[in-house]
LOLUM-403840 format. One line per field, with one value per atom (N, C-alpha, C, O): x, y, z; atom name; chain; residue number from 1; residue in three letters. Coordinates in nm, 4 decimals. Layout:
xx [X:...]
yy [Y:...]
zz [Z:...]
atome [CA:...]
chaine [A:...]
num [NUM:...]
residu [ALA:...]
This chain:
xx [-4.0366:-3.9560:-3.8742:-3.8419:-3.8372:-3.7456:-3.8131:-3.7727:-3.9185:-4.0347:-4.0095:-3.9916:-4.0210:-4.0226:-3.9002:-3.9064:-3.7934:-3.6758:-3.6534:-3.5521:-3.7472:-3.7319:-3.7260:-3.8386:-3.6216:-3.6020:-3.6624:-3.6551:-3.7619:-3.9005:-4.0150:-4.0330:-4.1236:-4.2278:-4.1819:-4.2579:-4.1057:-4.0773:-4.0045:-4.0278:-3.8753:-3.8278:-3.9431:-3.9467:-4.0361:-4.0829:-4.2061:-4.2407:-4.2412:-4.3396:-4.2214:-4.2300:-4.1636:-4.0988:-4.0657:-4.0919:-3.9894:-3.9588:-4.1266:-4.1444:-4.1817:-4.3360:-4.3915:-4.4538:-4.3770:-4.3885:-4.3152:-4.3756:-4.1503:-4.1064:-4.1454:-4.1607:-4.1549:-4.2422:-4.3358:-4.3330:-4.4023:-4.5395:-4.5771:-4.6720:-4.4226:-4.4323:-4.3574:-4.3722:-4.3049:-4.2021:-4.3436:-4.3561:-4.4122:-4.5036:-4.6027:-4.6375:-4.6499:-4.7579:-4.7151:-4.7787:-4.6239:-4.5878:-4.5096:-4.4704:-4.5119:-4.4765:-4.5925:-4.6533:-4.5996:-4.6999:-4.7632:-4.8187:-4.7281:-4.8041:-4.9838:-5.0008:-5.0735:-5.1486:-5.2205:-5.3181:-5.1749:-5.2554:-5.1517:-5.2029:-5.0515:-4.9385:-4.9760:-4.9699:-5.0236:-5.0647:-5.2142:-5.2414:-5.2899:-5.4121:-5.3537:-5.4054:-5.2247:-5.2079:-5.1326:-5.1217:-5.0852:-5.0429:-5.1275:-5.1133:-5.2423:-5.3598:-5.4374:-5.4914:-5.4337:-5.4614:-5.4068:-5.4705:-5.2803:-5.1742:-5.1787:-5.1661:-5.2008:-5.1930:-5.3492:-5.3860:-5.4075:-5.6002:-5.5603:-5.6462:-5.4316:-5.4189:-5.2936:-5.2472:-5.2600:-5.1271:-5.1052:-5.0082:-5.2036:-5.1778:-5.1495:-5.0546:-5.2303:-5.2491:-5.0892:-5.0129:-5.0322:-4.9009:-4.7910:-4.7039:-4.7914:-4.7249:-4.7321:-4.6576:-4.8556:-4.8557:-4.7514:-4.7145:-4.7143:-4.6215:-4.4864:-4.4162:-4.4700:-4.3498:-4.3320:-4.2379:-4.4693:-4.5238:-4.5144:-4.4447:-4.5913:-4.5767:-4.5510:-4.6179:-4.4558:-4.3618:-4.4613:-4.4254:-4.5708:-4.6476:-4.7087:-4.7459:-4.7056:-4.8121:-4.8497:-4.8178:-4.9539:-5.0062:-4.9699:-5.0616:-4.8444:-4.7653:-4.7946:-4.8346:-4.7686:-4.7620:-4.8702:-4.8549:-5.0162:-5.1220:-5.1958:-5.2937:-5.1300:-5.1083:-5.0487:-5.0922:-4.9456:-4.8319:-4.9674:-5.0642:-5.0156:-5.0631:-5.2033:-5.2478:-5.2776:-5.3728:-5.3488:-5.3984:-5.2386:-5.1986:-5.1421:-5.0959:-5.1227:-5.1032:-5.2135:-5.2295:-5.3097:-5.4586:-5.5164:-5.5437:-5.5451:-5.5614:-5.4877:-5.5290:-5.3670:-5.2919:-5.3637:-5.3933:-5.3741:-5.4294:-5.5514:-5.5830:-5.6430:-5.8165:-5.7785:-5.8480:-5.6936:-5.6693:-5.6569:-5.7064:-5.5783:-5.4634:-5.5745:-5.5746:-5.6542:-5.7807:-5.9081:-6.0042:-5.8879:-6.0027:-6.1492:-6.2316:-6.1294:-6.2834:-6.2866:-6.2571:-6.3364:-6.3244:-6.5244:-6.6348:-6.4709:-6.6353:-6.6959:-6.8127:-6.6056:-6.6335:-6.5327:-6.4158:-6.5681:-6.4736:-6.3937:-6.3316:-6.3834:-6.2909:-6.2052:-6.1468:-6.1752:-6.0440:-5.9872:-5.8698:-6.0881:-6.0137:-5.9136:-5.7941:-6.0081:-5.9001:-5.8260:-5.7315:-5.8311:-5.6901:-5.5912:-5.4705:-5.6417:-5.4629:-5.4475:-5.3403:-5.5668:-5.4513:-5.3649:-5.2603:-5.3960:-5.3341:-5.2167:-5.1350:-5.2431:-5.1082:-4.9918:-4.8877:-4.9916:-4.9295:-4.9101:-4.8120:-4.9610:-4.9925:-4.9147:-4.8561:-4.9523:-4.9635:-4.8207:-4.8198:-4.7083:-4.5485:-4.5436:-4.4787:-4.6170:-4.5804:-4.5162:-4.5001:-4.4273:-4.3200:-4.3801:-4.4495:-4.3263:-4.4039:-4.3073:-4.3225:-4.1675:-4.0816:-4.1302:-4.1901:-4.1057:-4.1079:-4.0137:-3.8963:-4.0945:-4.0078:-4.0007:-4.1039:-3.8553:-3.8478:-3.7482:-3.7224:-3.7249:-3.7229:-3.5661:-3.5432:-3.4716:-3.2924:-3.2076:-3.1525:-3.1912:-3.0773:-3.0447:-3.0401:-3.0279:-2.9339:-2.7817:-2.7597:-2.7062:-2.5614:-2.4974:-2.3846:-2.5144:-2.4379:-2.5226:-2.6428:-2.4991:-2.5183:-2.5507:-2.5195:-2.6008:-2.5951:-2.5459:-2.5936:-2.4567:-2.4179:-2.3914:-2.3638]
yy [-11.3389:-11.2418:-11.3095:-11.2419:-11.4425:-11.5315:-11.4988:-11.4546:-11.5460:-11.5817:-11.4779:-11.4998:-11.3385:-11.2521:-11.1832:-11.0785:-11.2877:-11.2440:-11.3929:-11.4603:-11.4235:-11.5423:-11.5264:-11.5166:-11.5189:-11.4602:-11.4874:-11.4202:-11.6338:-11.6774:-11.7246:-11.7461:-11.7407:-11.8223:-11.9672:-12.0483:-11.9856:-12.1726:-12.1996:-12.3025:-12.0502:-12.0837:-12.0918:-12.1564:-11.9589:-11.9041:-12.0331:-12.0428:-12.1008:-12.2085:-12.3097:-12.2848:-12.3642:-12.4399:-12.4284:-12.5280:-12.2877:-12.2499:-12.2179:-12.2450:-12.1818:-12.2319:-12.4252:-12.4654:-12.4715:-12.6203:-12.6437:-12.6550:-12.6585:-12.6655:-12.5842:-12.6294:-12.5052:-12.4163:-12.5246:-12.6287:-12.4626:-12.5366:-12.6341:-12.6519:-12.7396:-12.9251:-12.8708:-12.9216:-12.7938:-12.7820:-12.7034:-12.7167:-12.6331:-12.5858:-12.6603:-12.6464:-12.7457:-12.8831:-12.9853:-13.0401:-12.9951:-13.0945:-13.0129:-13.0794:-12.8974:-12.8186:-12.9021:-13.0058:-12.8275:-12.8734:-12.7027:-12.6705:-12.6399:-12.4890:-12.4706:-12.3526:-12.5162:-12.4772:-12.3481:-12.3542:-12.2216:-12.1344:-12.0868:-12.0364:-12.1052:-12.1421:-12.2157:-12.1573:-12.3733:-12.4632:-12.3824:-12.3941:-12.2933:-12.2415:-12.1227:-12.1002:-12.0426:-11.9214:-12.0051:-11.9415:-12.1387:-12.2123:-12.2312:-12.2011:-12.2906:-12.3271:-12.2045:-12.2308:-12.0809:-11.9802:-11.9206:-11.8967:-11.9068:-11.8945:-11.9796:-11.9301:-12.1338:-12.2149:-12.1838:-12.2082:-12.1276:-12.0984:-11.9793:-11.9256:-11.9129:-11.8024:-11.8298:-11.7311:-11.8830:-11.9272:-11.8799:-11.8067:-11.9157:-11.8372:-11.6710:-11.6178:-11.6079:-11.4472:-11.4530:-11.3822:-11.5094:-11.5391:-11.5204:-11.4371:-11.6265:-11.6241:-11.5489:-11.5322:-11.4997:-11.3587:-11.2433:-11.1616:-11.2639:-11.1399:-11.1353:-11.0364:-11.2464:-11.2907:-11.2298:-11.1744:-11.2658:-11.1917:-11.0375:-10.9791:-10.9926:-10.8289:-10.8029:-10.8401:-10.7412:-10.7427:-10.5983:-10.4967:-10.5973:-10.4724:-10.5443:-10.6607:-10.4658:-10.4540:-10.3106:-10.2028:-10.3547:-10.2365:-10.2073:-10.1633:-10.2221:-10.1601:-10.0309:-9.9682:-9.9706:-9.8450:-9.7628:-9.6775:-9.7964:-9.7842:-9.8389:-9.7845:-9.9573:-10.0135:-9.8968:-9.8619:-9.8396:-9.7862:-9.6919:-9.7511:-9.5431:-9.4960:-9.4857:-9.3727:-9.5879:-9.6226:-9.5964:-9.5257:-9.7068:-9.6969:-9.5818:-9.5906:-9.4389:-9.3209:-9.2250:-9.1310:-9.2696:-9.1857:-9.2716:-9.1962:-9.4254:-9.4129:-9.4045:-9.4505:-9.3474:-9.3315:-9.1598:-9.0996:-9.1205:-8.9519:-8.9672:-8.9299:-9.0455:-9.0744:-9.1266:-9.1236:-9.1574:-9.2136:-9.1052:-9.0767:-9.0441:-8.9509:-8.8313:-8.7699:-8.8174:-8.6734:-8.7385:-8.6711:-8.8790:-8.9212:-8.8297:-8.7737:-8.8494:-8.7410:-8.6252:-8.5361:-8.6253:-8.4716:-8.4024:-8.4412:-8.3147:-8.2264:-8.2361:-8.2657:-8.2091:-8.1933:-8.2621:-8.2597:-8.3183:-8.4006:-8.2963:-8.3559:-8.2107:-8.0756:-8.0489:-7.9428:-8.0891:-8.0724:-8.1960:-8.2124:-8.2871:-8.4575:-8.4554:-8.4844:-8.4076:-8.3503:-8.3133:-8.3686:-8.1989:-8.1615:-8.1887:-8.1829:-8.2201:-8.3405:-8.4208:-8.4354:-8.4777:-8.5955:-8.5029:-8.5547:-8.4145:-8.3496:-8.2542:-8.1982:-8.2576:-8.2218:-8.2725:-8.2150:-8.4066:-8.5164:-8.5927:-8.6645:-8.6091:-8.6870:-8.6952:-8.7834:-8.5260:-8.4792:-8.3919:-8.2939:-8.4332:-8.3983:-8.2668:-8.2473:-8.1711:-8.0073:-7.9504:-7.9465:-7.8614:-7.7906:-7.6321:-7.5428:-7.6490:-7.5538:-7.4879:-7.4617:-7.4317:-7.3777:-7.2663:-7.2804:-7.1533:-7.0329:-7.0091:-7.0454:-6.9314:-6.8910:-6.7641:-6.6971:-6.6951:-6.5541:-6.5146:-6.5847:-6.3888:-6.3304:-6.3856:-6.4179:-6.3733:-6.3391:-6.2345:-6.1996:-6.1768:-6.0994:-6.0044:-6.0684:-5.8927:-5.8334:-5.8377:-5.8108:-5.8611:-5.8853:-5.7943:-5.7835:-5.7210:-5.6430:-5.5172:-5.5406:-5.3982:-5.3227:-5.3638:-5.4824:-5.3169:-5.2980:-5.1669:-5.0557:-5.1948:-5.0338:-5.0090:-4.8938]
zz [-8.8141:-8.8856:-8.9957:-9.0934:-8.9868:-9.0418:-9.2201:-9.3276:-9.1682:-9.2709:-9.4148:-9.5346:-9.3156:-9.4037:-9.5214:-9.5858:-9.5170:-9.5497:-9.5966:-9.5775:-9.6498:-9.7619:-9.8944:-9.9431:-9.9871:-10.1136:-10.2128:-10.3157:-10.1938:-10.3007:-10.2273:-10.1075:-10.3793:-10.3026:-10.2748:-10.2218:-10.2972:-10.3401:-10.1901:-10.1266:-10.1213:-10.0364:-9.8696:-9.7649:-9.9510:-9.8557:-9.7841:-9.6664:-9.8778:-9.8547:-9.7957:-9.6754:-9.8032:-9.7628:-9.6320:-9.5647:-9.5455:-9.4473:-9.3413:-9.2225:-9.3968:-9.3504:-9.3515:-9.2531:-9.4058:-9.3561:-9.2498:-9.1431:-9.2509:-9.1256:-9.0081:-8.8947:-9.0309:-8.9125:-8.8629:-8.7973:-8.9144:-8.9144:-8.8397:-8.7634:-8.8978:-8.8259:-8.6657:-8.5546:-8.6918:-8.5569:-8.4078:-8.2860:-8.5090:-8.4098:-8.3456:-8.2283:-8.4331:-8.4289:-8.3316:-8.2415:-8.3605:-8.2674:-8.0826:-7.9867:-8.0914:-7.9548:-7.8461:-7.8728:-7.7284:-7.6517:-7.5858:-7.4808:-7.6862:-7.6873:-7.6997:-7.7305:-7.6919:-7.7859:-7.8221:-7.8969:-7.7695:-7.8317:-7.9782:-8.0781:-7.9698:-8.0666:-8.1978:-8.3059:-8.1838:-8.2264:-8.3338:-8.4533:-8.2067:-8.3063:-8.4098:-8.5192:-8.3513:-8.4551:-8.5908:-8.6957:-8.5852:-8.6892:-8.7715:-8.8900:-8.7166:-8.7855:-8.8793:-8.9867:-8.8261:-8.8589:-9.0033:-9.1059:-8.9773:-9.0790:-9.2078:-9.3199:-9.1798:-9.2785:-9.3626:-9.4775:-9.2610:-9.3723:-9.4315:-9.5016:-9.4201:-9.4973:-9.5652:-9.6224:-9.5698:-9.6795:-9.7797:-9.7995:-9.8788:-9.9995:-9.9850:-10.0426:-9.9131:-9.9185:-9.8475:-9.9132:-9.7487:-9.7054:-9.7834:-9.7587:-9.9167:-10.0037:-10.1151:-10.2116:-10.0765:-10.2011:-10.1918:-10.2762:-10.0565:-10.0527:-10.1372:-10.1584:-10.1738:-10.2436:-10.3918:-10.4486:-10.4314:-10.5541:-10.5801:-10.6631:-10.4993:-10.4501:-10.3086:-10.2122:-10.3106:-10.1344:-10.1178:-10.1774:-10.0443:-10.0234:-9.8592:-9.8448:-9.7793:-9.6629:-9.6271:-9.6772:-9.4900:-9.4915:-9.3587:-9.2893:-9.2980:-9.1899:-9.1901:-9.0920:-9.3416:-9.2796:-9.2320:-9.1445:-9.3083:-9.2280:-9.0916:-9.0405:-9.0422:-8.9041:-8.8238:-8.7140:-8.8875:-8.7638:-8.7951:-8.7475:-8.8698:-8.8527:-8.8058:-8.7859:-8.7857:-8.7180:-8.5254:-8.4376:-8.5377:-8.3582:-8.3198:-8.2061:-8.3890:-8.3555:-8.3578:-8.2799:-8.4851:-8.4153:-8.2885:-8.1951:-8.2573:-8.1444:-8.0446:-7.9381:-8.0518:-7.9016:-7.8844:-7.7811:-8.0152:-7.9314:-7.8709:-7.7580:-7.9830:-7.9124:-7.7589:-7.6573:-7.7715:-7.5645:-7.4874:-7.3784:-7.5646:-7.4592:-7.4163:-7.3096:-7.5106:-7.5251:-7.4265:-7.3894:-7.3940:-7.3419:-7.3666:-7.2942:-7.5059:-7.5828:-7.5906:-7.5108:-7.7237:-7.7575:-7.7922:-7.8302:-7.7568:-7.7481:-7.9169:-7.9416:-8.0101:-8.1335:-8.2004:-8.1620:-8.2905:-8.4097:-8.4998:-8.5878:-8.5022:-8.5612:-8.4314:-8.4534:-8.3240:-8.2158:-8.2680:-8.3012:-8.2724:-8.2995:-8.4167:-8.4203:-8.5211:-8.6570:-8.6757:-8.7319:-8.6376:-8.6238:-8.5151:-8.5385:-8.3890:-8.3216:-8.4391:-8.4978:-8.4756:-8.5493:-8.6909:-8.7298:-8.7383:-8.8234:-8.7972:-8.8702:-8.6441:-8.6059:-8.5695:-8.6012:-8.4856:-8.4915:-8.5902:-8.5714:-8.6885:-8.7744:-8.9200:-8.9826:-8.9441:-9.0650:-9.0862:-9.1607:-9.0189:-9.0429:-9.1084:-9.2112:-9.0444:-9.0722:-9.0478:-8.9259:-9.1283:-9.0343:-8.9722:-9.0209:-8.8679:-8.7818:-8.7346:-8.6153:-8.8027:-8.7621:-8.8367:-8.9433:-8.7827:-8.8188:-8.9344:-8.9407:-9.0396:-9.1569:-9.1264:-9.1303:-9.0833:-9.0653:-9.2466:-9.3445:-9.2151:-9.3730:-9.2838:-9.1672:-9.4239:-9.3646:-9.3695:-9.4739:-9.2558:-9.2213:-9.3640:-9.4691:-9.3693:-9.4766:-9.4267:-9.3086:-9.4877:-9.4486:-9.5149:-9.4668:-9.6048:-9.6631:-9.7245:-9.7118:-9.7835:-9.8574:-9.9941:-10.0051:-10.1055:-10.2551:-10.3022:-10.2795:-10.3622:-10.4097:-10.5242:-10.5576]
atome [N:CA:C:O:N:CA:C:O:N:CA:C:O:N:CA:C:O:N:CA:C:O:N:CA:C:O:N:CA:C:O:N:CA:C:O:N:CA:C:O:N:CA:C:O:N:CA:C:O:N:CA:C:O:N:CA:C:O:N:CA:C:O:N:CA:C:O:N:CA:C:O:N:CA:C:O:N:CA:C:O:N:CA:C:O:N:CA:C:O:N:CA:C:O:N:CA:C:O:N:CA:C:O:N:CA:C:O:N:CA:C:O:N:CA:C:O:N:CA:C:O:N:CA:C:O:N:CA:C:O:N:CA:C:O:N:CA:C:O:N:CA:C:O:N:CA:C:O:N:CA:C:O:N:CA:C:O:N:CA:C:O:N:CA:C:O:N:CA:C:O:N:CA:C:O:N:CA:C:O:N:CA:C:O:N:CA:C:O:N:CA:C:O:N:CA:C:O:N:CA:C:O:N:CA:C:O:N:CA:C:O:N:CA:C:O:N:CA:C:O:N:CA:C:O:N:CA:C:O:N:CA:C:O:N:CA:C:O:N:CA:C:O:N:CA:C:O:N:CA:C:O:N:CA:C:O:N:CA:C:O:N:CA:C:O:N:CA:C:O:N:CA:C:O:N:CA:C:O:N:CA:C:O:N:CA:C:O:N:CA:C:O:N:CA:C:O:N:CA:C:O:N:CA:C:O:N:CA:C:O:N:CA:C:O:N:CA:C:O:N:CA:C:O:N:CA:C:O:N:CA:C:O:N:CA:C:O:N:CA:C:O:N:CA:C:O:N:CA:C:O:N:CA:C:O:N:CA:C:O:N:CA:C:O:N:CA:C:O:N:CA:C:O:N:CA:C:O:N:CA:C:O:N:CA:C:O:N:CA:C:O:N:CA:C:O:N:CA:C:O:N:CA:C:O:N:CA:C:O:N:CA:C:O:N:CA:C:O:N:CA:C:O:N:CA:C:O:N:CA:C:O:N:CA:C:O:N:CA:C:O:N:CA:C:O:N:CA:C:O:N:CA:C:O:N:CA:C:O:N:CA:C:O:N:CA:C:O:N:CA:C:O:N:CA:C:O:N:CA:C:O]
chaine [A:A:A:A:A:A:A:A:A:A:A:A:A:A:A:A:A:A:A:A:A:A:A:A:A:A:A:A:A:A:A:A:A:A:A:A:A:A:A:A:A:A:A:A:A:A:A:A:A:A:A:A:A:A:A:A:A:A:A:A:A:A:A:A:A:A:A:A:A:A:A:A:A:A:A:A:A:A:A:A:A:A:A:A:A:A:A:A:A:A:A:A:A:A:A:A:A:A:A:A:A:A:A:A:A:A:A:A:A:A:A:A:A:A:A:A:A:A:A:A:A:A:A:A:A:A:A:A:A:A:A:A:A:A:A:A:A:A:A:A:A:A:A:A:A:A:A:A:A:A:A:A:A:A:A:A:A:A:A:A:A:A:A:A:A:A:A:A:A:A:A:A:A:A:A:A:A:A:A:A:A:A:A:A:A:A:A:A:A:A:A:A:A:A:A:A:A:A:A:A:A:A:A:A:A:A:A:A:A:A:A:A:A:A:A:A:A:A:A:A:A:A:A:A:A:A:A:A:A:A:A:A:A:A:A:A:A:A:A:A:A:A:A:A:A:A:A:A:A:A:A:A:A:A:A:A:A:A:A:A:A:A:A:A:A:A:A:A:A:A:A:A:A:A:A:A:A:A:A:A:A:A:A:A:A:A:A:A:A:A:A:A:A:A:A:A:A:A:A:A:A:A:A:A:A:A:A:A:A:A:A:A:A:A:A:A:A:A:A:A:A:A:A:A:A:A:A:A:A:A:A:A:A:A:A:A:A:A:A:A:A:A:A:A:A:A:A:A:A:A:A:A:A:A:A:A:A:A:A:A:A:A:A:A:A:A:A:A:A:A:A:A:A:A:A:A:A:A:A:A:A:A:A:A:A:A:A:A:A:A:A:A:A:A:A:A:A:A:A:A:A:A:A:A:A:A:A:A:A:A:A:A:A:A:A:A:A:A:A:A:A:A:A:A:A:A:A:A]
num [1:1:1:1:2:2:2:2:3:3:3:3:4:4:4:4:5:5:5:5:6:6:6:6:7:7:7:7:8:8:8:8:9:9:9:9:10:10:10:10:11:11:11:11:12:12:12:12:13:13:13:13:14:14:14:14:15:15:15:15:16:16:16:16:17:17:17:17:18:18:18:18:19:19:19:19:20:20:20:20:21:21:21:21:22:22:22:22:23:23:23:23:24:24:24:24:25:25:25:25:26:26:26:26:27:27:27:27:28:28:28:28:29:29:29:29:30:30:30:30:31:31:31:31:32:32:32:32:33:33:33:33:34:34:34:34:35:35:35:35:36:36:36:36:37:37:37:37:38:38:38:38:39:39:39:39:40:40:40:40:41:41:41:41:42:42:42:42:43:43:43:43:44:44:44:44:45:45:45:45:46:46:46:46:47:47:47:47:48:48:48:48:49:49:49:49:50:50:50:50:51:51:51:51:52:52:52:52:53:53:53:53:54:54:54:54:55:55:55:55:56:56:56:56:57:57:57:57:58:58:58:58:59:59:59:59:60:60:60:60:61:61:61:61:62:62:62:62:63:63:63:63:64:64:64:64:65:65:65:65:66:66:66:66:67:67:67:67:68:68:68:68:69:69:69:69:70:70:70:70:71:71:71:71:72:72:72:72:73:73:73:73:74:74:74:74:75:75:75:75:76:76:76:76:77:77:77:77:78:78:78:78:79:79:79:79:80:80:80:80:81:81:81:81:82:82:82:82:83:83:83:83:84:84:84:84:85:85:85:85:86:86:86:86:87:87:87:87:88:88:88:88:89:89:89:89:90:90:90:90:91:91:91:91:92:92:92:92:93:93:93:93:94:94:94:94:95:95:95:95:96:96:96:96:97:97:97:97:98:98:98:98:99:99:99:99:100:100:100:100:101:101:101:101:102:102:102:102:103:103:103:103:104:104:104:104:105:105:105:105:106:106:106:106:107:107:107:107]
residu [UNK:UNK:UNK:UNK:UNK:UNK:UNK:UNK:UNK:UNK:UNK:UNK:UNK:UNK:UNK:UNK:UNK:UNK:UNK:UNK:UNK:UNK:UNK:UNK:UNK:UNK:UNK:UNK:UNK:UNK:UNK:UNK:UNK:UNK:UNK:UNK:UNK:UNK:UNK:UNK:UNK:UNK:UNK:UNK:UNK:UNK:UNK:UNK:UNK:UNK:UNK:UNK:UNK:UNK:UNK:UNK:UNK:UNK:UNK:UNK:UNK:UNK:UNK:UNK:UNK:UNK:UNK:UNK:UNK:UNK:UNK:UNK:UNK:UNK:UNK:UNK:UNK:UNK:UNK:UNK:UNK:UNK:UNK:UNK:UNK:UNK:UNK:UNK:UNK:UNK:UNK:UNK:UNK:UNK:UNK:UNK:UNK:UNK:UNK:UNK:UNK:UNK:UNK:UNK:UNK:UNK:UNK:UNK:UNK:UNK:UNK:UNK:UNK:UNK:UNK:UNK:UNK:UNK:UNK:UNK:UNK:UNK:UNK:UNK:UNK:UNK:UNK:UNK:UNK:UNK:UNK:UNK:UNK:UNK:UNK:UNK:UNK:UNK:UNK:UNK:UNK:UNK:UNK:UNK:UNK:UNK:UNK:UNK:UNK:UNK:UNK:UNK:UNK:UNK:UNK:UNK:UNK:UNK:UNK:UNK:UNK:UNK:UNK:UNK:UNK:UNK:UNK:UNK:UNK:UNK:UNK:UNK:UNK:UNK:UNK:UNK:UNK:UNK:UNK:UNK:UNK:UNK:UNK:UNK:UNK:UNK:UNK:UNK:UNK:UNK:UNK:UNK:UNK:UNK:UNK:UNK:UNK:UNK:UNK:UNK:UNK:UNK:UNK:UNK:UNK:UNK:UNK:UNK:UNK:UNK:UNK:UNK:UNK:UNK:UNK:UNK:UNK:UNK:UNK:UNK:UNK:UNK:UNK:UNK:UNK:UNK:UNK:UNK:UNK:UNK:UNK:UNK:UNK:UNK:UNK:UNK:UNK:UNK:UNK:UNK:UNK:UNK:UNK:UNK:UNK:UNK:UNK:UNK:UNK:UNK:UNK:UNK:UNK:UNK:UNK:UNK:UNK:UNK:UNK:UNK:UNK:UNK:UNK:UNK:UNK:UNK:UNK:UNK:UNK:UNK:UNK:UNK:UNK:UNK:UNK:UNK:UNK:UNK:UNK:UNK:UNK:UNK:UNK:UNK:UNK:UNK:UNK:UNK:UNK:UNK:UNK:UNK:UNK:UNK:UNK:UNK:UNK:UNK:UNK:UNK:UNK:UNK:UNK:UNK:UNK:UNK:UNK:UNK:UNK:UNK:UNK:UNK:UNK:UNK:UNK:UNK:UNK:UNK:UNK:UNK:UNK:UNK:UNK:UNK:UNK:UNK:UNK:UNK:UNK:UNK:UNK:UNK:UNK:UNK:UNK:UNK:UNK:UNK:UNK:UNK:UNK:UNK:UNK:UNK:UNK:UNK:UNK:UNK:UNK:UNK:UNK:UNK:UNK:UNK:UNK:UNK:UNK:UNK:UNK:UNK:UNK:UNK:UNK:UNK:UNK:UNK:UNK:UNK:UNK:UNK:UNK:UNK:UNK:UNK:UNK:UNK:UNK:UNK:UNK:UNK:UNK:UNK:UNK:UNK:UNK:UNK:UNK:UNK:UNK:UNK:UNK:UNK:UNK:UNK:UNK:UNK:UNK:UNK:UNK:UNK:UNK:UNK:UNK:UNK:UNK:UNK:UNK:UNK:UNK:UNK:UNK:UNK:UNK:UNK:UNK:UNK:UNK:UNK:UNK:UNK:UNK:UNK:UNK:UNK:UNK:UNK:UNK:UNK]
């Protein structure tokens, strides 16, 4: 998280080396491999610095169509599937629009 609240590329690479050495030398190793991992992606890493963009927000919305595909444990037709997810999904307001009240006369 540290990482991500690095105010350049210059800081942001830097605070990634120390990482890095501090992880390498742990006695973690599946740790040791997500380091290794990270450093083959570095650059795309430090791109964020450049353009602060991810794709969280299509992550988060991914893990909410499949929490329904779970929850439905299958659907007969892909038009029920559609629309849960367009109902959950798709932030409709589903409050009733009634007309309002007359409160007074015109005269």
């Amino acid at each position: 998280m540290e990482y991500w609240t690095q105010p350049d590329t210059a800081s942001g690479r830097d605070f990634f080396t120390r990482w890095f050495r501090t992880v390498r030398r742990s006695k973690l190793e599946p740790l040791k491999k997500v380091a290794l991992t990270f450093k083959d992606h570095l650059l795309g890493l430090l791109n964020y610095f450049v353009h602060p963009i991810t794709n969280a927000l299509t992550e988060g919305f991914n893990s909410r169509v499949q929490a329904i595909k779970t929850d439905a444990r299958g659907f007969r037709r892909f038009a029920n599937y559609r629309a849960r997810i367009l109902f959950f999904c798709g932030k409709l307001d589903l409050l009733p629009h009634l007309p309002s009240a007359v409160t007074h006369n015109e005269a």
